[in-house]
C-alpha positions as YAML, in Angstrom:
chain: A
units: angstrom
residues:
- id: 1
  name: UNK
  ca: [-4.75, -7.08, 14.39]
- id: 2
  name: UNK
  ca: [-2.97, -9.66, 12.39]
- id: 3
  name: UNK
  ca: [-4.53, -11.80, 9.29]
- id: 4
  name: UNK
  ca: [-4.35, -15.36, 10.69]
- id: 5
  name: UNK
  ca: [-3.08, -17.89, 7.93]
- id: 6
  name: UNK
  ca: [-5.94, -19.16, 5.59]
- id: 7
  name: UNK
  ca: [-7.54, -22.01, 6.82]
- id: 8
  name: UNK
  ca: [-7.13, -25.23, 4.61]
- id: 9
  name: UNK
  ca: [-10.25, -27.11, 3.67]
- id: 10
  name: UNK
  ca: [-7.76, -29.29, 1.65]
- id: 11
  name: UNK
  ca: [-4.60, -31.13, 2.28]
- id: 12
  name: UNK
  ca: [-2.33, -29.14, -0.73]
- id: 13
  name: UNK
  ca: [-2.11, -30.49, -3.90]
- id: 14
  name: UNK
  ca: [1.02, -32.84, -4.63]
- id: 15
  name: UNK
  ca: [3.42, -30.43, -6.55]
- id: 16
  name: UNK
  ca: [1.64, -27.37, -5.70]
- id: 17
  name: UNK
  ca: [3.18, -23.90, -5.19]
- id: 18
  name: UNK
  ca: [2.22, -22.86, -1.56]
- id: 19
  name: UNK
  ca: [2.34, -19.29, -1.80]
- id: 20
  name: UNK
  ca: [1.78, -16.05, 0.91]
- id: 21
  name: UNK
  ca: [0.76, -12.86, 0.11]
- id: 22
  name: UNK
  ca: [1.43, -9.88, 1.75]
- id: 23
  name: UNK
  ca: [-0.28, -6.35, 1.33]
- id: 24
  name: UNK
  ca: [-1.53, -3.94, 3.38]
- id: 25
  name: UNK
  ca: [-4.51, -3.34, 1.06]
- id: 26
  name: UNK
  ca: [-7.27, -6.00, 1.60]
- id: 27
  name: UNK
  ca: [-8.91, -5.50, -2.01]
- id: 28
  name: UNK
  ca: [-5.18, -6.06, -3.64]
- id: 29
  name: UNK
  ca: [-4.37, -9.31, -1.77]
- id: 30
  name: UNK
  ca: [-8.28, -10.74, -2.76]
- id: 31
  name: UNK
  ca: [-7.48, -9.55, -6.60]
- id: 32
  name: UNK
  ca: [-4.04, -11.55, -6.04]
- id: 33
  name: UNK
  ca: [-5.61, -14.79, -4.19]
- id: 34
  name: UNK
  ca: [-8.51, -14.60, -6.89]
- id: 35
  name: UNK
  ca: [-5.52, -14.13, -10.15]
- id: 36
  name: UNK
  ca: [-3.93, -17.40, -8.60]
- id: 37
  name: UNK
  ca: [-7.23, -19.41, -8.14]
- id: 38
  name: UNK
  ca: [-7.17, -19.11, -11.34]
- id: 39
  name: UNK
  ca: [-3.85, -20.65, -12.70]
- id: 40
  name: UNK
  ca: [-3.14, -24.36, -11.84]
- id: 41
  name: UNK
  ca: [-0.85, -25.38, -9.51]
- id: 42
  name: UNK
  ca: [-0.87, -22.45, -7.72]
- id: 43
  name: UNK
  ca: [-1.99, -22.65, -3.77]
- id: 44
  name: UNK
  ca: [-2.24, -19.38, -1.50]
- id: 45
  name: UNK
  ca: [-1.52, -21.01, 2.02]
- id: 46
  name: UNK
  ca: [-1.60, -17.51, 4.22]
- id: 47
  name: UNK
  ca: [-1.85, -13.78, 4.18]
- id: 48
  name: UNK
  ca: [-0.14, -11.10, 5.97]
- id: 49
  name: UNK
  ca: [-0.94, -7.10, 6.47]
- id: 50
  name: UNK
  ca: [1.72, -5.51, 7.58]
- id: 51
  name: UNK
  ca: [5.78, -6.19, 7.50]
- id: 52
  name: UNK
  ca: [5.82, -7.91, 10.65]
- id: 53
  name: UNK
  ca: [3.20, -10.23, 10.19]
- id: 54
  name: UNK
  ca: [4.94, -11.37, 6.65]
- id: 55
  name: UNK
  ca: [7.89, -12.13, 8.44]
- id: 56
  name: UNK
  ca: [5.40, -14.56, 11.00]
- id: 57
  name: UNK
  ca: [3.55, -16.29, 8.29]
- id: 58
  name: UNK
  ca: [6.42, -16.74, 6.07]
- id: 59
  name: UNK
  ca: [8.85, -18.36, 8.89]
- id: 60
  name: UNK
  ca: [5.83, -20.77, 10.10]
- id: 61
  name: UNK
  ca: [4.34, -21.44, 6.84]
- id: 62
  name: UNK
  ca: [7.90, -21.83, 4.80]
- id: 63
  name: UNK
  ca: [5.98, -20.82, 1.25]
- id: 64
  name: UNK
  ca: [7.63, -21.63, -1.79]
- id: 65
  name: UNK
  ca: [6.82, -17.85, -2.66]
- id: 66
  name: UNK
  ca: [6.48, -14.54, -0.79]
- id: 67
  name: UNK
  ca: [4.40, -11.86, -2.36]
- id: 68
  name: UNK
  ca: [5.61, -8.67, -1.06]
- id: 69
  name: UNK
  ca: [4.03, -5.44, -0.71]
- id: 70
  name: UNK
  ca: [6.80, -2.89, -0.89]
- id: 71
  name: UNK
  ca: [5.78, -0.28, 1.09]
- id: 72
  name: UNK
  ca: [3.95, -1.92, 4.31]
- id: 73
  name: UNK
  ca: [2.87, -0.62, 8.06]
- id: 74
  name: UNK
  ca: [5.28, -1.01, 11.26]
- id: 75
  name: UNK
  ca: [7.75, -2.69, 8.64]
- id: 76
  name: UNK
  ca: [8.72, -1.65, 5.08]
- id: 77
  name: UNK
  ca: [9.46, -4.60, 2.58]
- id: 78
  name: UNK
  ca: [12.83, -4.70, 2.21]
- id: 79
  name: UNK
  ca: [13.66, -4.70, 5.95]
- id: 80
  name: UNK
  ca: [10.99, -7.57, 6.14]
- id: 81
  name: UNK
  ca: [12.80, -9.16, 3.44]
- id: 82
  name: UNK
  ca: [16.35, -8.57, 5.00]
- id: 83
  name: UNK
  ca: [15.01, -10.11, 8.15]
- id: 84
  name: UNK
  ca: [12.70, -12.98, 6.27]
- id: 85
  name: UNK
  ca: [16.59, -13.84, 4.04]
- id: 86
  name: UNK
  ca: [18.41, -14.13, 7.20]
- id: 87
  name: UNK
  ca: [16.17, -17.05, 8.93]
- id: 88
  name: UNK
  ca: [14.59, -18.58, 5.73]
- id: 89
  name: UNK
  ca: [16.70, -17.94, 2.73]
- id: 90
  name: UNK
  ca: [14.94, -21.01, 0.63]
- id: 91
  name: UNK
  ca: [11.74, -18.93, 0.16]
- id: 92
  name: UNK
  ca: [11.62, -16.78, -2.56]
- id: 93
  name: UNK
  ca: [10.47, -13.29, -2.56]
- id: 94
  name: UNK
  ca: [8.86, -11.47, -5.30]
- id: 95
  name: UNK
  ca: [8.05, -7.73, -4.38]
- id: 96
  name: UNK
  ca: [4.90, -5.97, -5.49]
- id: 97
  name: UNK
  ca: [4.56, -2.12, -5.94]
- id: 98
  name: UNK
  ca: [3.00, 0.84, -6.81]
- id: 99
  name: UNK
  ca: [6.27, 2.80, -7.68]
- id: 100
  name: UNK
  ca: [10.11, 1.91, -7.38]
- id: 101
  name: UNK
  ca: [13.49, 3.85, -8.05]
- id: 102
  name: UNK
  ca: [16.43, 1.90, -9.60]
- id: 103
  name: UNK
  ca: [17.87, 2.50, -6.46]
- id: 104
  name: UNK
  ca: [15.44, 0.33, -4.63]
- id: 105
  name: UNK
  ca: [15.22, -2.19, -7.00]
- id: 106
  name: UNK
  ca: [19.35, -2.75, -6.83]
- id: 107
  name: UNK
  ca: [19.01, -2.93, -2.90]
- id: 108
  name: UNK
  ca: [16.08, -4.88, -3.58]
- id: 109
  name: UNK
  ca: [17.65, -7.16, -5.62]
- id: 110
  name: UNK
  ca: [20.96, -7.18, -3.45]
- id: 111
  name: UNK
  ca: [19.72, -8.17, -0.44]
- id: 112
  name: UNK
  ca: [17.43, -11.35, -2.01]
- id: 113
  name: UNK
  ca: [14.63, -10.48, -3.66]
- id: 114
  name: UNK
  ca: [13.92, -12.70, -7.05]
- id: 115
  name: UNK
  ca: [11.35, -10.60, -8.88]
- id: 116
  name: UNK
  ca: [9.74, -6.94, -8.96]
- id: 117
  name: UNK
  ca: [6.43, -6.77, -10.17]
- id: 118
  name: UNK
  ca: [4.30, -3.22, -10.29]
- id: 119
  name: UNK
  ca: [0.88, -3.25, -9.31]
- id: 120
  name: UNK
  ca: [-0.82, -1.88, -12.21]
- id: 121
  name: UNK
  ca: [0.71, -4.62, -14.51]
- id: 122
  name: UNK
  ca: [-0.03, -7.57, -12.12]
- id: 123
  name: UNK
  ca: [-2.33, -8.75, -13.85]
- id: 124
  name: UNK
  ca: [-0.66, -9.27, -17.28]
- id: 125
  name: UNK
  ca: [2.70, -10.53, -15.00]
- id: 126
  name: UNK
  ca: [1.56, -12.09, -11.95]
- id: 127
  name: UNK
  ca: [1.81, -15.77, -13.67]
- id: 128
  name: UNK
  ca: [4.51, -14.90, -15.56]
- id: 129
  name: UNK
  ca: [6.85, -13.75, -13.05]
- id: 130
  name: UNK
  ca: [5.98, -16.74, -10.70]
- id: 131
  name: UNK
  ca: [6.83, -19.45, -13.81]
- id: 132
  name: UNK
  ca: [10.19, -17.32, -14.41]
- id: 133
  name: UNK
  ca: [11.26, -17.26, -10.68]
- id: 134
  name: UNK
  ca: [10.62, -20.51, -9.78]
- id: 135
  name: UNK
  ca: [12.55, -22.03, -12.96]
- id: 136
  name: UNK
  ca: [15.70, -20.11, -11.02]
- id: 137
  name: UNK
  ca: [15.71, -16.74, -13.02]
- id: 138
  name: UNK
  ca: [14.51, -13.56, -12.08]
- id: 139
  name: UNK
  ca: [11.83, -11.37, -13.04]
- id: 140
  name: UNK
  ca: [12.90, -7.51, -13.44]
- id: 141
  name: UNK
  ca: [11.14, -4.59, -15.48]
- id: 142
  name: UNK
  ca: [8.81, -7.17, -16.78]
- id: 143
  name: UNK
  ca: [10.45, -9.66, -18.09]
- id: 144
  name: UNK
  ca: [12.40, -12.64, -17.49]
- id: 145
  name: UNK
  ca: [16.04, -12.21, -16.54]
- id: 146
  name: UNK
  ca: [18.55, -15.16, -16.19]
- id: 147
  name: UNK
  ca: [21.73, -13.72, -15.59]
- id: 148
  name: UNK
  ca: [21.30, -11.36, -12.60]
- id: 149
  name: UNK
  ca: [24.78, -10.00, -12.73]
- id: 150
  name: UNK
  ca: [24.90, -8.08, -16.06]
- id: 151
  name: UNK
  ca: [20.66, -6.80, -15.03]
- id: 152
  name: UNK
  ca: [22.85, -5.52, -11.67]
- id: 153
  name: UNK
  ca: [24.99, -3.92, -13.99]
- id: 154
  name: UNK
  ca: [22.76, -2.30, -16.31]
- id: 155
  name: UNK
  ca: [20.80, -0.95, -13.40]
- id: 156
  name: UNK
  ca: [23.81, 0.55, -12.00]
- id: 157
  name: UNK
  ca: [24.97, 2.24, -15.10]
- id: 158
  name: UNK
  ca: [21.19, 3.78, -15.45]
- id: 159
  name: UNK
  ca: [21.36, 4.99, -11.58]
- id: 160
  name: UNK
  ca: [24.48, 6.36, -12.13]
- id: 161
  name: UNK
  ca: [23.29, 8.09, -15.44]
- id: 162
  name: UNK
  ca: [20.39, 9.57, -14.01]
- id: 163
  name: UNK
  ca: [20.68, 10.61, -10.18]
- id: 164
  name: UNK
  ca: [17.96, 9.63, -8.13]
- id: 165
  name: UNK
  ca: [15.96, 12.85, -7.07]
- id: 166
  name: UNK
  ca: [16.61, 13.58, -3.28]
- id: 167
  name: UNK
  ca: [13.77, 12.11, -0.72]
- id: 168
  name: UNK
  ca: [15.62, 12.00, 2.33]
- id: 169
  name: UNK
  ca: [14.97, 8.67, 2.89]
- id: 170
  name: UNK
  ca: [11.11, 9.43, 2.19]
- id: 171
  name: UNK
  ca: [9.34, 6.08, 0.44]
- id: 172
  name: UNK
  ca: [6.91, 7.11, -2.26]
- id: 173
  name: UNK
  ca: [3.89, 6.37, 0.25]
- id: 174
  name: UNK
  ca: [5.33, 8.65, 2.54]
- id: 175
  name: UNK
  ca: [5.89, 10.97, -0.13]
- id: 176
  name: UNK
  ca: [2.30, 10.97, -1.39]
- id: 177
  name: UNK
  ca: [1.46, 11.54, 2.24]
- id: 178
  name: UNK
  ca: [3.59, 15.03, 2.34]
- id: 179
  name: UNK
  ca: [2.13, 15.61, -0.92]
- id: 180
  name: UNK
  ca: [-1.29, 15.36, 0.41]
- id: 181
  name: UNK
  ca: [-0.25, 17.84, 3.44]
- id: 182
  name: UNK
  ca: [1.11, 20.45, 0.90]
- id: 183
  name: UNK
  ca: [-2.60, 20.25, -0.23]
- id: 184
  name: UNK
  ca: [-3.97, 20.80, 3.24]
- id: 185
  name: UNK
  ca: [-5.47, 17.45, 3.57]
- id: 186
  name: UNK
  ca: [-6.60, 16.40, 7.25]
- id: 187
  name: UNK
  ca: [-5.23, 12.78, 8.47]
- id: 188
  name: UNK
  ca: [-8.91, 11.96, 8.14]
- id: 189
  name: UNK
  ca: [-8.76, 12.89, 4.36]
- id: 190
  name: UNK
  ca: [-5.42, 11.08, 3.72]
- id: 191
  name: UNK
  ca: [-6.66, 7.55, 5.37]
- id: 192
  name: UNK
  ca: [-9.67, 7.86, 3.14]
- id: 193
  name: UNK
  ca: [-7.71, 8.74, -0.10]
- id: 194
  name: UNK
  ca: [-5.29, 5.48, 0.22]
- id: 195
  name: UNK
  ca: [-7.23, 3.32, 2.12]
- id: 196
  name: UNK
  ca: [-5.27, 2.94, 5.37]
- id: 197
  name: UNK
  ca: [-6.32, 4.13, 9.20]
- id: 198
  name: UNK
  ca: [-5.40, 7.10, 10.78]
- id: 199
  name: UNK
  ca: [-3.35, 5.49, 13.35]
- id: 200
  name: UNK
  ca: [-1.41, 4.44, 10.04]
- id: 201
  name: UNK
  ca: [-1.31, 7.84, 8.88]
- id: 202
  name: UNK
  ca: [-0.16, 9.39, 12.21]
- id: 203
  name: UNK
  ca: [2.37, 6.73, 12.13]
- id: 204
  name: UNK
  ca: [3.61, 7.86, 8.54]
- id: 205
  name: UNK
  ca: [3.62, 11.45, 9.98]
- id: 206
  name: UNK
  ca: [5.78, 10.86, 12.92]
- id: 207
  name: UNK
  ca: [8.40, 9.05, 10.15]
- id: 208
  name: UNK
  ca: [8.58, 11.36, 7.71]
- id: 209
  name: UNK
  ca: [9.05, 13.95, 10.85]
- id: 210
  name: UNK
  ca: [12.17, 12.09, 11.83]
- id: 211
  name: UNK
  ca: [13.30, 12.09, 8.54]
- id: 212
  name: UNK
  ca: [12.84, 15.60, 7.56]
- id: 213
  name: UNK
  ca: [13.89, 17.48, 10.90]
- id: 214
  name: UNK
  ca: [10.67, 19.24, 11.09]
- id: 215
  name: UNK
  ca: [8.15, 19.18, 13.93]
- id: 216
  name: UNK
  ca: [4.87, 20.84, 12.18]
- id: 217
  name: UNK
  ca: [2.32, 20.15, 9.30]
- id: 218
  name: UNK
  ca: [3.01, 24.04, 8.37]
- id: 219
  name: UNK
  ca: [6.90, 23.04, 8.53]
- id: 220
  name: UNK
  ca: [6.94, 20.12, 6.46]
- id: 221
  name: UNK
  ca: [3.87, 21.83, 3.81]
- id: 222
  name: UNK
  ca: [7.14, 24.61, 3.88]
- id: 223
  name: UNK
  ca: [9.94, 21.99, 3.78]
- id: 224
  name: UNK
  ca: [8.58, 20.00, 0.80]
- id: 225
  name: UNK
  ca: [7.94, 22.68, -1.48]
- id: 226
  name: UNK
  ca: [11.17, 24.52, -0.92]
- id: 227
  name: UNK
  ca: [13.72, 20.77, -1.59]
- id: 228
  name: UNK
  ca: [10.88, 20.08, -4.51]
- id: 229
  name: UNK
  ca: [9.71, 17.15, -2.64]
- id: 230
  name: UNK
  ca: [6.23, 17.96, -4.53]
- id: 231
  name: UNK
  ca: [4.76, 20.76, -6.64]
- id: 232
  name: UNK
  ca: [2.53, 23.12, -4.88]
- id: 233
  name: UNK
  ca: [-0.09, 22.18, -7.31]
- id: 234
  name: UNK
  ca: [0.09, 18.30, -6.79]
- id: 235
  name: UNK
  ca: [1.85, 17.73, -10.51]
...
C-alpha cells in the first residue's frame, strides 16, 4: 500500500522549502521528517515507500526537494530518478544511502541527481546538503561542490584507478541479501534482519536470480562464494 501525502494542517509557510521524502524504512523517513522539523524553513509536504510511489508524490506535489532512498522496492532510485528528470526536471534530487560505489555515484550524478548523502552521516549533513543544493551547487562525499565537472572528473580518474569489484549488476541490498543466504538464513530471517516483508524479500530473490543465472538458494549460496560475491564467514 502506498503512503498517501501528509496531510497539511497549515497553508506552507511563504518561502518555505516543500520537501518529499522517500524511504522504504518507516523509522528513517520519521528520523528525517523529525531532523527537518527542526531547522527553519524547512516543510516536509509528502512521503513515499517505494520507487514508484516517489515518482507519484513528486510529479503531483512538485517539491522543491526529493529525498531519495537509493535502494527502494518495485523501483530502485536511480531509475525513479531517470523517470522523475524526464517529466519534472525543476525538482531537485538528493539521494540517501547506506552504501554507494563511485560508479553509482557518476551515473547518479549523470543522470540528475544534485547531492549524495549516506545514511549514517545524515544527521551531521542533512541541513547542510539541503543549504548547498539549493544555492545551485552540489553536495558530494560530504561536502559542498560547485563545479560539478572537475568532481565528474575526479570520480572518474578514482573509478578508473580502482576497478569496481564485479556484482553482476547486484545492488548492495541485494548483495546483503545473498550474503545472508550464504549464511543459511530463511526469507523469514532476512525480512526481520533489514526490516522489510517477505514478499520484499522473495522479490529481491527472484532479481538477484535473473541476474546471476541461477535457479536455487544452494546455487546462488555456491555461486557467491565461488565469484567472491561474499566471504563464507560474512567478513
Amino acid at each position: 500500500m502506498s503512503a498517501a501525502p501528509l496531510k497539511q494542517t497549515a497553508p506552507p509557510l511563504p518561502g518555505s522549502i516543500r520537501i518529499v521524502v522517500a524511504d522504504d524504512h518507516p523509522v528513517v523517513r520519521f528520523g528525517v521528517k523529525n531532523m527537518l522539523m527542526s531547522e527553519p524553513g524547512f516543510e516536509v509536504v509528502g512521503e513515499a515507500e517505494d520507487g514508484d510511489d516517489a515518482i507519484t508524490q513528486t510529479l503531483e506535489l512538485e517539491p522543491d526537494i526529493l529525498l531519495l532512498d537509493l535502494q527502494m522496492p518495485r523501483l530502485p532510485g536511480l531509475e525513479a530518478m531517470r523517470a522523475i528528470m524526464s517529466r519534472s526536471p525543476r525538482v531537485k534530487i538528493i539521494l540517501l544511502t547506506s552504501t554507494i560505489s563511485t560508479q553509482q555515484v557518476i551515473e547518479a550524478l549523470q543522470i540528475g541527481a544534485r547531492g549524495i548523502v549516506l545514511k549514517d552521516s545524515v544527521a551531521g549533513d542533512l541541513a547542510s546538503s539541503l543549504r548547498a543544493v539549493l544555492s545551485g551547487d552540489y553536495w558530494i562525499g560530504g561536502e559542498r561542490v560547485v563545479n560539478l565537472l572537475k568532481a565528474l572528473h575526479e570520480l572518474m580518474q578514482q573509478a578508473a584507478a580502482v576497478p569496481e569489484r564485479k556484482t553482476y549488476g547486484l545492488t548492495p541490498r541485494e548483495l546483503e541479501v545473498v550474503q545472508c543466504i550464504v549464511e543459511g538464513c530463511s526469507n523469514k530471517d532476512i525480512a526481520k534482519q533489514f526490516g522489510i516483508s517477505e514478499e520484499t524479500v522473495k522479490r529481491h530473490l527472484s532479481n538477484i536470480f535473473d541476474k546471476t543465472g541461477v535457479s536455487t538458494r544452494l546455487e546462488l549460496a555456491l555461486f557467491a562464494i565461488a565469484h567472491k560475491l561474499v566471504s563464507p564467514d560474512g567478513e
